[in-house]
N, C-alpha and C positions, 0 to 999 in steps of 0.2 A: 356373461354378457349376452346379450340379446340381441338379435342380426340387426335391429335397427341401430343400435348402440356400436357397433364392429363400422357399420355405412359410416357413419357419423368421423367416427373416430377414423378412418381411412381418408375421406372428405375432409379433415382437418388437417391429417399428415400431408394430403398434397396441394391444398391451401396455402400450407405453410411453405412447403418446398420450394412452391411458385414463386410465392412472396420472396425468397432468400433468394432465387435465382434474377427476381427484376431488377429488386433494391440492395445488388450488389455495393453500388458504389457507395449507397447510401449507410449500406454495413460496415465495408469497409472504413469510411470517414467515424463512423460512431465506434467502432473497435480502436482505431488510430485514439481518436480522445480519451477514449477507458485509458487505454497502455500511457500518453501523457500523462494522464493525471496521476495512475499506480507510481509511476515514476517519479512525480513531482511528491506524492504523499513521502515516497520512499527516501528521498534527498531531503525532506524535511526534518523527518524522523531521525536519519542518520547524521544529520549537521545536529538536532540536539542532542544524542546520544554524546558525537564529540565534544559537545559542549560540557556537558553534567560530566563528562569524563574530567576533562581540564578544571576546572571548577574543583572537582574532587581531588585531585592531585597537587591543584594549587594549593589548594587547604590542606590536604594532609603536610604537603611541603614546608606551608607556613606554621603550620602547629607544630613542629618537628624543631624547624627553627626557633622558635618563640621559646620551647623548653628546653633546647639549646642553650641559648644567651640566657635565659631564666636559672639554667644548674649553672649555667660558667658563674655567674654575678653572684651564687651562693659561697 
């Protein structure tokens, strides 16, 4: 790196810093939203998980049964 490239790059880091110390609140409100939404993906994902579970267990349940009454009627 070349001292103009280090300027640059220093002038960037505390550009930035600025920025994150103004637009706190504005951070914080857009961190809030991430974390709802992770959570809301998260609650999605895990109600279908219970679902394909139940699903699968109904059906192994029903198939169970089915050749149940299938060997009994033999």
């Amino acid at each position: 790196m070349n001292l103009d490239e280090i300027k640059l790059k220093e002038l960037l880091k505390t550009a930035i810093v600025e920025l994150l110390q103004e637009q706190k609140e504005v951070l914080d409100d857009l961190f809030a939203e991430i974390m709802e939404d992770i959570a809301q993906y998260g609650s999605v994902k895990a109600k279908k998980l219970i679902s394909d579970v139940k699903f699968r267990s109904f059906y192994s349940l029903s198939s169970t049964s089915v050749l149940r009454l299938f060997r009994a009627k033999l």
